[in-house]
N, C-alpha and C positions, 0 to 999 in steps of 0.2 A: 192162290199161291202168290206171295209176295212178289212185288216185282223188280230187276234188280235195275239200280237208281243207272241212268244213262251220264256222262261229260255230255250236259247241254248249254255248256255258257255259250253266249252271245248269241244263242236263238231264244229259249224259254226266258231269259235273261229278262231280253226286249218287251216280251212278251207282257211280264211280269212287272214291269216299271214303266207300262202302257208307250215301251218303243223310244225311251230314253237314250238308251245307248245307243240305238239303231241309228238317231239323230244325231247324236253327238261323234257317234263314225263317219257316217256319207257326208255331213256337213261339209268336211275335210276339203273336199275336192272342189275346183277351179270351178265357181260359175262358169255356169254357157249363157247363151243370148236366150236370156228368160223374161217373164214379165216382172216388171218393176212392184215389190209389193212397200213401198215408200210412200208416205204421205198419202195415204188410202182416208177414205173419207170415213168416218169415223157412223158405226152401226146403231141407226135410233129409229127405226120402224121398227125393231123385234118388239117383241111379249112374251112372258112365261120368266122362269128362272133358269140361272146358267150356276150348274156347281163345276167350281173345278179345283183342281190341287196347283199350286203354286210356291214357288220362291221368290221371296226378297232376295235384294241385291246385297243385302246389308245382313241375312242370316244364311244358314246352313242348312234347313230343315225344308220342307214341303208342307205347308199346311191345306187344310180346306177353304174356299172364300165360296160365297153364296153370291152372283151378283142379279139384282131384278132389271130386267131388260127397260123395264116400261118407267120405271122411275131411277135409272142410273144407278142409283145404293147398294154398296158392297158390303157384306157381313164375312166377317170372320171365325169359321165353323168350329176349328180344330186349334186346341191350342195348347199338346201335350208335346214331350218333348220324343225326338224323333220323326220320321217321316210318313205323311200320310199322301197316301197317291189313290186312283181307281173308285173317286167318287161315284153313287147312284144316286137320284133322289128318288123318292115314292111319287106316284102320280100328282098326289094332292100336295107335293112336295112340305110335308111333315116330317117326312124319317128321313136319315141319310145312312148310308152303309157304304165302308170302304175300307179300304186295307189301311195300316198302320205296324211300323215294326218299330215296338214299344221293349221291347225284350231278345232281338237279334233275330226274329223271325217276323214275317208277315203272317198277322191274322188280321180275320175280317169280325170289324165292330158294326155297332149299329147306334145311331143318338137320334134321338129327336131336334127341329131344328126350331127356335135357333142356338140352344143354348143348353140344351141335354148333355147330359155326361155318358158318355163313350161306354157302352155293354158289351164283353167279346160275345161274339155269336159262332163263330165255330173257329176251334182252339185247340189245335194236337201238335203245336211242335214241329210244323214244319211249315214251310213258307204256303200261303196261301193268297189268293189277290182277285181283281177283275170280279167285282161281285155288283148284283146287277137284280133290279127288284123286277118280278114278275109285275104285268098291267094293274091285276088287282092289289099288288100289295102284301100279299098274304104268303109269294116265298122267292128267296132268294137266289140265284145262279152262282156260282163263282169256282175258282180251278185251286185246286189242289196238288199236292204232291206227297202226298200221307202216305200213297202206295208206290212211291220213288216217281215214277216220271207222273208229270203232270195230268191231270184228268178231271171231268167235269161231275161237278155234284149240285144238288140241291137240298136245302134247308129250308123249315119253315119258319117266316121273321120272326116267329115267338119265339121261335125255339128246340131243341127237343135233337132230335137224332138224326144225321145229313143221310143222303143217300148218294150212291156215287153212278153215273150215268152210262160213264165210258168207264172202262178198266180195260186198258190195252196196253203192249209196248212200244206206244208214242206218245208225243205230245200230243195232248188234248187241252183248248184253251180257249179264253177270250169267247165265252157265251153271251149273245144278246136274246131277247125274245122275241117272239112274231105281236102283234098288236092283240091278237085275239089271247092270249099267252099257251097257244097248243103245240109250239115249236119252235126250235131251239136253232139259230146260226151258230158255227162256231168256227174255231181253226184247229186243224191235224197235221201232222206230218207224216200221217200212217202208210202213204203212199212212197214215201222217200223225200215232199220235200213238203213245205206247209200250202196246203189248200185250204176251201172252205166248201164245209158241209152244212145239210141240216137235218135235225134227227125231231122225233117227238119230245115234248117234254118230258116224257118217263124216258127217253133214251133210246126206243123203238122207230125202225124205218129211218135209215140212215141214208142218207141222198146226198153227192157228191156235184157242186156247184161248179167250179174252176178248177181246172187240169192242165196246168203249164208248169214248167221249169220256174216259173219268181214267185217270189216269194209273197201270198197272198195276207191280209192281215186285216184287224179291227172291225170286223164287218157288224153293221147294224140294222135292224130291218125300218122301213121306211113307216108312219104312220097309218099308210092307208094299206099297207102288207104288200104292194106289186113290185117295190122293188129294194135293194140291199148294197147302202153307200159301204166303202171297205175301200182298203190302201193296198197298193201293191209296187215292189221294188222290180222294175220294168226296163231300167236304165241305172242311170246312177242314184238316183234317190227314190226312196216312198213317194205317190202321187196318190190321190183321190180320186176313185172310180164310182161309179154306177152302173149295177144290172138290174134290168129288166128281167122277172123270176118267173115270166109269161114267157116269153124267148129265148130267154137265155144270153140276151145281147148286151155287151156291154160298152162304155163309155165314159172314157177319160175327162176326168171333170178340172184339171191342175194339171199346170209343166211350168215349176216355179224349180228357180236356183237354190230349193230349199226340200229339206226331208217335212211330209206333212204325214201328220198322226190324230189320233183319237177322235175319229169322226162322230157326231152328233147331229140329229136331227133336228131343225127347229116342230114344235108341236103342231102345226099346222101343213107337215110336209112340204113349204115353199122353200128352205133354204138348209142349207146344210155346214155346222160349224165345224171348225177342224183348229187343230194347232201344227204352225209352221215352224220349222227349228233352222237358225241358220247359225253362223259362226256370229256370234258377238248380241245376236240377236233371239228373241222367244217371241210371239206373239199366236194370239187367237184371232181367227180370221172366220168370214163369214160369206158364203155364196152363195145367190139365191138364183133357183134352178131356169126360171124365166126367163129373164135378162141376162142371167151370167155376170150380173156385176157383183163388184168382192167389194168388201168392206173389215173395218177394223174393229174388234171387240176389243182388244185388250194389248196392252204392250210396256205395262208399268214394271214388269217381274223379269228373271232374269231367266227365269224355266217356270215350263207349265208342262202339265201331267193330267191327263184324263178330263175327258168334259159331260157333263148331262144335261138334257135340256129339260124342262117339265113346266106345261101349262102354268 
């Protein structure tokens, strides 16, 4: 039975533009006595590739940029007119898949990188986003709204016919994988406010992680599978969390004057990137779990949007 479409702006919203507006709300409000993220030293021990969606100062759109950790050099992915947010890259970082609203909706394409031309991969007319490649390669995650409120499906990268995971009367959203690709993180609000679940990847055995009143969000599972970085609105803005999926214990990784979103693993599970939104200011930032020292990825653009990290 159809399902009938919920007034979910400025939750699935956030969701859906990997936490844009979320940023661009809470930013609003009077720093407190935070830590200074200014003249941060700037991040040159990583490796692997960092995709993320970006704006110039100087346009209106969101494109893709590709940049290589290990030799500084930035490509530029996406170069169609409109906004492309909700980068993945493939492991072997060949393919790229992300949303794009080319035509007044968001669907999710797929290109080869670096220089493929854009394949819609699942296409019905209604906004779709947060798409995210299984370990192997071989199939897709991403959320939906085909059956009015938001819900999670899976497609194979070739191609062919989605299947849809959740079919409930919530928001269902924002799927990451487990390392091994047998399960599924995600965010609900089935319970009344947004939590994070994890189910099989067929959508069987459904397991309920975080049970508080805030607002839980973006979670992704760690390399080695024991634990799952995710943001949550705790105070006045989004911070950067980590549980332990062995205890269930968790721990506050950020308490910046700043809304932080779209967390990314480094491939080697030592460090974990994120993008920080403040008034006047966008940057990608970088903290590595050892030391706890932060460093600076990126701070050329004037908004960033969604990040992925891959060998």
């Amino acid at each position: 039975m159809k399902k009938k479409k919920q007034n979910i702006l400025g939750t699935v919203v956030c969701c859906l533009l990997g936490l844009l507006m979320v940023a661009a709300c809470t930013a609003t409000a009077e720093p407190q006595e935070k830590p200074s993220l200014n003249n941060l030293e700037k991040y040159t021990q990583g490796s692997g590739k960092l995709a993320f969606a970006a704006q110039k100062r100087t346009e209106s759109d969101l494109d893709i940029y590709l940049l290589d950790l290990k030799n500084d050099t930035l490509e530029k992915l996406t170069i169609y007119d409109g906004p492309d947010i909700a980068p993945s890259l493939s492991m072997d970082g060949e393919r790229l898949v992300y949303a794009a609203d080319m035509d007044g909706t968001y669907d999710i394409y797929l290109q080869d990188v670096p220089d493929g031309a854009p394949e819609p991969l699942a296409f019905v007319n209604t906004d779709e986003s947060e798409p995210r490649f299984s370990p192997n390669g071989k199939t897709i995650v991403y959320q939906s709204e085909q059956y009015g409120d938001y819900d999670i499906f899976t497609i194979r990268a070739s191609g062919g016919k989605s299947k849809v995971l959740t079919e409930l009367d919530s928001q269902e959203t924002q799927a990451s994988w487990s390392p091994n690709g047998k399960r599924l993180v995600f965010v609900s609000d089935r319970d009344g406010d947004f939590e994070i679940f994890l189910m099989d990847s067929d959508g069987d055995n459904v397991e309920q992680l975080t049970d508080n009143v805030d607002y839980d969000a973006a979670p992704v599972w760690s390399p080695d599978g024991d634990s799952i970085a995710f943001i949550s609105k705790r105070g006045e803005r989004f911070q950067l969390y980590l549980m332990d999926l062995e205890s269930g214990n968790e721990e506050q990784l950020t308490d910046f004057p700043s809304t932080v979103h779209s967390p990314a693993w480094s491939p080697d599970g030592e460090a974990i990137a994120f993008i920080s939104d403040q008034i006047g200011s966008s940057r990608i930032l970088v903290k590595e779990l050892e030391s706890g020292a932060l460093y600076l990825i990126s701070d050329e653009y004037a908004k960033y949007a969604g990040l992925s990290w891959v060998p």
